[in-house]
N, C-alpha and C positions, 0 to 999 in steps of 0.2 A: 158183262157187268150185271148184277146184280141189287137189286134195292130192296133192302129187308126193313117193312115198319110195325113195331112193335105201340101198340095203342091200350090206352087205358089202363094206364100202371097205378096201381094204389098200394105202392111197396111203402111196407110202413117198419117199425124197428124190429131187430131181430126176437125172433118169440111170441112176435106179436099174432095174436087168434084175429083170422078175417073170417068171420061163419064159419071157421073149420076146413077154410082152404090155407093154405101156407104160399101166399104171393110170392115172397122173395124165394122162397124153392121154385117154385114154377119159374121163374123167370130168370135162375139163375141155368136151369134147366134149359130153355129157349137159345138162352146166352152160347150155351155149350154148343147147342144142336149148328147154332148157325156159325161158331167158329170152325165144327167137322164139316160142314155142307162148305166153308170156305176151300176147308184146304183139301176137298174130295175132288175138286172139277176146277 
C-alpha cells in the first residue's frame, strides 16, 4: 500500500499567473505521475 500526500496546493483558475509558475500544470502533472507509479507496481 501506498500513501501519496500532496500539500500546499494554491491551484487557482485556469490562466491564472502564480510568479510564473503554472500550479495547476504542475499538479496535474503530479496527478499523472502517481496514476503511472499506480499502475507500474
Amino acid at each position: 500500500m501506498r500513501i501519496i500526500q500532496i500539500t500546499d496546493l494554491y491551484i487557482g483558475r485556469v490562466g491564472d499567473d502564480t510568479f510564473g509558475v503554472d500550479v495547476r500544470s504542475n499538479f496535474l502533472n503530479i496527478l499523472a505521475e502517481v496514476k503511472y507509479l499506480n499502475t507500474t507496481t
